[in-house]
C-alpha positions in Angstrom: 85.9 101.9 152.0 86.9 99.0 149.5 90.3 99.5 147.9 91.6 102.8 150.6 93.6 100.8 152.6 95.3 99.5 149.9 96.0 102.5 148.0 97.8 104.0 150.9 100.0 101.7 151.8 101.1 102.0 148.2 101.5 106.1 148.9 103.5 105.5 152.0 106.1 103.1 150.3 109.3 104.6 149.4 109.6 105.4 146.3 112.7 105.1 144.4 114.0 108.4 142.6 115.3 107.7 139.6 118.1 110.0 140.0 119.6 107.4 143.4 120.4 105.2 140.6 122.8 106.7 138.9 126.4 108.3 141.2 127.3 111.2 139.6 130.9 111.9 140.7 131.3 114.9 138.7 128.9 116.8 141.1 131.0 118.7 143.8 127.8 118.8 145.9 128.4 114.7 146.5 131.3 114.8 148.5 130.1 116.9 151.4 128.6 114.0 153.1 132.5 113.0 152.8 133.1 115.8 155.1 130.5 115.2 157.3 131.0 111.7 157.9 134.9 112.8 158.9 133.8 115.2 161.1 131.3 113.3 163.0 133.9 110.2 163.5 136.2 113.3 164.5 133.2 114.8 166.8 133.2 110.9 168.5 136.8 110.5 168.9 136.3 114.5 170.7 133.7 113.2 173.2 135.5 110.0 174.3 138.4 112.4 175.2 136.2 115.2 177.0 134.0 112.5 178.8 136.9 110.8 180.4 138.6 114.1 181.3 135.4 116.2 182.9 134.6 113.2 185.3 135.9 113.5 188.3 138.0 110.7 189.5 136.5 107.3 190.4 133.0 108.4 188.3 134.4 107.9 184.7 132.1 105.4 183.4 132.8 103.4 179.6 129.0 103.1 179.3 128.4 107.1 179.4 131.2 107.5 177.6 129.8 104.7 174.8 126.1 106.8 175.1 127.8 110.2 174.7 129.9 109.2 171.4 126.6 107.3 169.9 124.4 110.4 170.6 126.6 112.6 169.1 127.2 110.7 166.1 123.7 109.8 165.6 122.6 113.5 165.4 125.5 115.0 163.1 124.7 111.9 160.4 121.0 111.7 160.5 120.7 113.4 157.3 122.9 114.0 154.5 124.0 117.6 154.1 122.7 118.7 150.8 123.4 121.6 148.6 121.3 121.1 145.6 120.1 117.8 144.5 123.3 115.4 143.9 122.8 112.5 141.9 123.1 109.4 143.9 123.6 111.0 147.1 121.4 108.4 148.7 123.4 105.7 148.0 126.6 107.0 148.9 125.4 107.9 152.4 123.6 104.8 153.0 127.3 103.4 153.5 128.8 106.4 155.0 126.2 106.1 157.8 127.7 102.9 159.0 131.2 104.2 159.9 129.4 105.4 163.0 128.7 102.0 164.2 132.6 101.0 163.1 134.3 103.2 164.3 132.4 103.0 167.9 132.8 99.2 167.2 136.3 99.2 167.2 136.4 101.6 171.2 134.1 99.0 172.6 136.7 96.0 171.2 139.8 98.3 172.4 138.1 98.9 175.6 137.4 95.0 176.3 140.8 93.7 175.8 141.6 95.6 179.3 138.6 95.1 181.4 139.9 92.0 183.0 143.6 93.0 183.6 144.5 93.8 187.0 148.4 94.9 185.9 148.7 98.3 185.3 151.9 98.3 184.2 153.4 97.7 180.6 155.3 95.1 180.4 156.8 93.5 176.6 155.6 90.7 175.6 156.0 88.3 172.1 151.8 89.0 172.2 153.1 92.5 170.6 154.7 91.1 167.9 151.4 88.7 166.9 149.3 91.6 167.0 151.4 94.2 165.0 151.9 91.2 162.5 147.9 90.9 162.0 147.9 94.4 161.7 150.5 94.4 158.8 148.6 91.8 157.4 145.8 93.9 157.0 147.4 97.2 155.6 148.5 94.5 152.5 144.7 93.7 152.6 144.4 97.6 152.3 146.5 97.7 149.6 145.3 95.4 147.8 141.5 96.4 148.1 143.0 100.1 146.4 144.7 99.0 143.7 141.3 97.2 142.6 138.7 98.8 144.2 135.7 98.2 142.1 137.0 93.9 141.5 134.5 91.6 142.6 136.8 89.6 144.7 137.0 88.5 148.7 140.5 88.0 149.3 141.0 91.5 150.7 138.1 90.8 153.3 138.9 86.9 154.1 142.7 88.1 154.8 141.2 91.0 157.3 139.0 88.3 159.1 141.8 85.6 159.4 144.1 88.5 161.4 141.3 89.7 163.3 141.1 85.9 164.7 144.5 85.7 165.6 143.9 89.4 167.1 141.1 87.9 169.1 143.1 84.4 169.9 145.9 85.9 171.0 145.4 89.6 171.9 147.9 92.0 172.6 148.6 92.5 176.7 145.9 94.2 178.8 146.9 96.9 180.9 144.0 97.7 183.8 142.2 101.2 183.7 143.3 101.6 180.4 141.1 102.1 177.4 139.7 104.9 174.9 135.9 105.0 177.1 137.1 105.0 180.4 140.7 106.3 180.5 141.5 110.1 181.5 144.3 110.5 178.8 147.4 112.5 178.6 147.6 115.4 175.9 149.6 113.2 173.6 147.4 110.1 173.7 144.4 112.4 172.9 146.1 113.8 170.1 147.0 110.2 168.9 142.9 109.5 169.0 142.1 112.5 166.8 144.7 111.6 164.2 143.5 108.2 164.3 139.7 108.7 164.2 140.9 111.2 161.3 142.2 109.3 159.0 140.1 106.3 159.6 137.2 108.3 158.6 138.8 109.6 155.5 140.2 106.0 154.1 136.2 105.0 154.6 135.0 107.4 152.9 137.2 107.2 150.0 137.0 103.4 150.1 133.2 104.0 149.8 133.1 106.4 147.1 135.7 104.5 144.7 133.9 101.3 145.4 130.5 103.0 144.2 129.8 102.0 140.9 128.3 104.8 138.6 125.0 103.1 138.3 123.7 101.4 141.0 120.0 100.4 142.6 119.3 102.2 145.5 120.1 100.5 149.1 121.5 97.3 146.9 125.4 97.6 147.2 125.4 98.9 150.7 126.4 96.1 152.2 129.4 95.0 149.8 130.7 98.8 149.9 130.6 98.5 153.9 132.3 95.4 153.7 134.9 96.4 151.8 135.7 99.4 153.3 135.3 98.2 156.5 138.2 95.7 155.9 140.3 98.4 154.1 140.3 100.8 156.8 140.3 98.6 159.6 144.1 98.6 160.7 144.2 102.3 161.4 142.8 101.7 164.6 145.9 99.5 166.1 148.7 100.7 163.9 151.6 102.0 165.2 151.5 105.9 164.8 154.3 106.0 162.1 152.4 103.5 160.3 149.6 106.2 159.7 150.9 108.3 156.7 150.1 104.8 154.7 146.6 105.3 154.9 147.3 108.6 152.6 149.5 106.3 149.9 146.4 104.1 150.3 143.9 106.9 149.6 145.6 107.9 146.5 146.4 104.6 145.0 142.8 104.0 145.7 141.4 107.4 143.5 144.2 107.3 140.8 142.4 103.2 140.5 139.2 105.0 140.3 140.1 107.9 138.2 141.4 105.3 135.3 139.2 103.0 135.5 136.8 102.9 132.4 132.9 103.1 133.6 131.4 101.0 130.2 134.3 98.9 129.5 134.0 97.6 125.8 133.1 93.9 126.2 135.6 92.4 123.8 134.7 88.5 122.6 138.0 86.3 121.8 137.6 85.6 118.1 137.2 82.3 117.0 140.4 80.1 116.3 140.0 78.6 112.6 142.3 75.9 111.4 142.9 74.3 108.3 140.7 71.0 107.9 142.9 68.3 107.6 139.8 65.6 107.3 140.9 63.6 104.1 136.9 63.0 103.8 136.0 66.8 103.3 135.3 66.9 100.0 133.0 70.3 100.5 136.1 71.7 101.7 138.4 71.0 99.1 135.6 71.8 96.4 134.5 74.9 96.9 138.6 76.1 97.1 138.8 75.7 93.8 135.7 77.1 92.8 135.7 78.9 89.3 134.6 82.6 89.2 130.9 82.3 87.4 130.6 83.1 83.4 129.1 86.8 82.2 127.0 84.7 80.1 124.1 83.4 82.0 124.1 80.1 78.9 127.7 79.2 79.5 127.3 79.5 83.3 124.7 77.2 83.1 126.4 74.6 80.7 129.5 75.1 82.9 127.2 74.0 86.1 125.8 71.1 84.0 129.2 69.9 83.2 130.9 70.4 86.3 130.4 66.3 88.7 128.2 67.1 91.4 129.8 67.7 95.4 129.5 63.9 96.2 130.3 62.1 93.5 133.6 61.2 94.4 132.6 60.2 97.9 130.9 57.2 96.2 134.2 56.0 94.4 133.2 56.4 91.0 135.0 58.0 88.4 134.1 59.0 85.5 135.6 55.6 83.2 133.3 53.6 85.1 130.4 56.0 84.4 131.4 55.7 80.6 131.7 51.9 80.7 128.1 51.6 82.6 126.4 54.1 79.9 128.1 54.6 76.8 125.7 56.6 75.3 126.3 59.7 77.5 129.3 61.5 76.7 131.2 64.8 78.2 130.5 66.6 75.5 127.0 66.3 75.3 125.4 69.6 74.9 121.6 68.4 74.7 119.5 68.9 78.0 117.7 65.9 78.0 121.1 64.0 78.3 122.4 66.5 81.0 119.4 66.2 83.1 120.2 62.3 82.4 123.5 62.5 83.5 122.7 64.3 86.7 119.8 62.1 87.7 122.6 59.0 87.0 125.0 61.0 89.7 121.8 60.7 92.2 120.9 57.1 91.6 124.9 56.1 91.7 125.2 58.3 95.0 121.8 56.8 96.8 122.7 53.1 96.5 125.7 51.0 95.6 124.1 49.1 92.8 121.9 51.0 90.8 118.8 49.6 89.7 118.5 48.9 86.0 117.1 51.4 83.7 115.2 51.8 81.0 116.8 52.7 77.7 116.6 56.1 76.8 114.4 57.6 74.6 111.4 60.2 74.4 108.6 58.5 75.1 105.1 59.4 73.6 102.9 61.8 75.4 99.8 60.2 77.1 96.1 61.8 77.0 95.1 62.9 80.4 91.3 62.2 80.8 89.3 64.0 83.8 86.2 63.1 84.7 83.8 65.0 87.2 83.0 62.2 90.0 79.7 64.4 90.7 78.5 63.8 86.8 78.6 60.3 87.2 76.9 60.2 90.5 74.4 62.6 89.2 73.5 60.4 85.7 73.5 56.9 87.7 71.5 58.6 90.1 68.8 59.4 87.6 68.5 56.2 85.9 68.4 54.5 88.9 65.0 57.1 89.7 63.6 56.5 85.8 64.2 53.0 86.3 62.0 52.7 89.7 59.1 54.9 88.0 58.9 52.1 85.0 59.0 49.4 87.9 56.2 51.3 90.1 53.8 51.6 86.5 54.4 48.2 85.8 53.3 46.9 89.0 50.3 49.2 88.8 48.8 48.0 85.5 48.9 44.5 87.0 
């Protein structure tokens, strides 16, 4: 059938619900797939522990471990939990989803930096102090990212990268069998995961929400949001443990940003600088300064505009004595209108040429007879004694 096919791939596109493109943050229903997304990173950080612990010795494994903590994960954040219909729920879990894939990210790096170590022993080293300084780095890259969480700037990120290089250039010492899939840890090391894996899901999710603008196209700003919280959470995972309590300073910096931060700023335009003219040549300027206020009587006014010398009469040079001595017969004080209109149409001539062509003396000249005549008249009487004449010649010839 012509056209089906068509028509349902239309039906099966997503559509776009109106409602995913505006965040409401006033909805209390939103932030439960805050609590969700904590809970599954919490779940994965749970499941790394247990798998290394129920294996017996010699079978722990860093891939089962890796499969375990992705299954888990994938399951709790497969849907958002809903109560209600949130506005703009959509788009706020589109980036939550991804702190799954982080936060496994950043086991599989830990584990790699001790797979080929054979040393199981620690031992200090001036590696420590390279890594802990990238790490500080990025906590200011943290900070940074909360104070302005919704600026459209990259330093935050680019600052993150450049200390993840020298992380990767020069990483801390390996220690062998040691690592968060494949190590059987002590009660205190598994506490320091969960704390970790808390509060790394928490700074995300806070980065992601404060980094949500309030309108927003659906599946458009993921990326950017991921980015950005990405690099502002990022240093949790190889701080020192006393160095956690500033991812809460960071979390509220980054909400009290948020909280005063003005959805519709008014767009405010820097008013135009004006300055005095100081062109010597700016005779509109300097005219219309000293403009008089206009006459009630609408006779005067008019005799007053008569009288006034016209915008660029000066910029010609001439002043009114040579004006006198050119035509003595017009006067200042000449109230007639025939010599007004005269004297303005002499302003005109004087202003359109240097040397004004010689006039005719004045005087009212004699009204001239207009004649019309009607062109189809004419044609119409020569046309008819041109036919009378051609009869007479036809009659003539006939008689001969």
């Amino acid at each position: 059938m012509k056209g089906a096919r068509p028509r349902k791939i239309i039906c099966q596109m997503h559509q776009v619900d109106v409602e995913d493109t505006v965040v409401d943050f006033n909805d209390a229903s939103l932030y439960l797939p805050l609590a969700q997304t904590v809970f599954s990173i919490c779940v994965c950080a749970s499941v790394s522990v247990l798998s290394c612990w129920l294996s017996p010795n010699g079978a722990v494994s860093a891939v089962r471990t890796l499969a375990l903590c992705s299954a888990a994960g994938g399951m709790l954040m497969r849907r958002p939990v809903r109560i209600g219909k949130a506005h703009g729920i959509t788009v706020v879990f589109s980036a939550l989803q991804l702190s799954i894939p982080l936060y496994l990210g950043t086991l599989v790096v830990e584990q790699l930096v001790h797979t080929c170590s054979i040393d199981s022993s620690h031992a200090p080293s001036w590696r420590h102090v390279v890594f802990h300084t990238a790490v500080f780095a990025m906590v200011c890259s943290g900070f940074m990212r909360a104070r302005f969480p919704l600026q459209d700037t990259d330093r935050p990120f680019i600052i993150t990268v450049l200390a993840l290089m020298v992380i990767a250039i020069t990483p801390p010492p390996a220690i062998a069998l040691v690592g968060p899939l494949c190590q059987s840890a002590s009660l205190w090391d598994a506490s320091d995961r969960l704390v970790r894996a808390f509060c790394f899901g928490i700074l995300y999710c806070v980065t992601v929400y404060t980094s949500t603008r309030t309108k927003c196209t659906n599946y458009s700003n993921t990326s950017i949001v991921f980015f950005r919280s990405a690099s502002a959470c990022l240093w949790v995972s190889g701080a020192l443990v006393w160095w956690l309590p500033l991812a809460a300073a960071q979390c509220a910096i980054m909400m009290h940003a948020r909280a005063t931060y003005t959805t519709n700023p008014s767009k405010e335009y820097s008013k135009i600088s004006s300055s005095v003219s100081t062109d010597d040549d700016d005779v509109e300027a300097n005219i219309y300064k000293n403009l008089e206020t206009p006459l009630d009587d609408p006779v005067e006014e008019q005799a007053r505009l008569f009288k006034n010398v016209p915008i660029y009469a000066e910029s010609a040079n001439f002043n009114s004595e040579k004006v006198s001595e050119t035509r003595p017969e017009i006067s200042a004080n000449e109230d007639s209108e025939n010599g007004l209109l005269d004297n303005l149409n002499f302003y005109k001539d004087i202003a359109s040429s240097e040397s004004p062509a010689p006039r005719e003396p004045m005087g009212k000249l004699p009204f001239q007879k207009l004649v019309f005549t009607d062109d189809s008249q004419k044609n119409t009487s020569n046309s008819f004694s041109d036919s009378v004449a051609k009869a007479i010649a036809i009659e003539n010839a006939s008689s001969k």
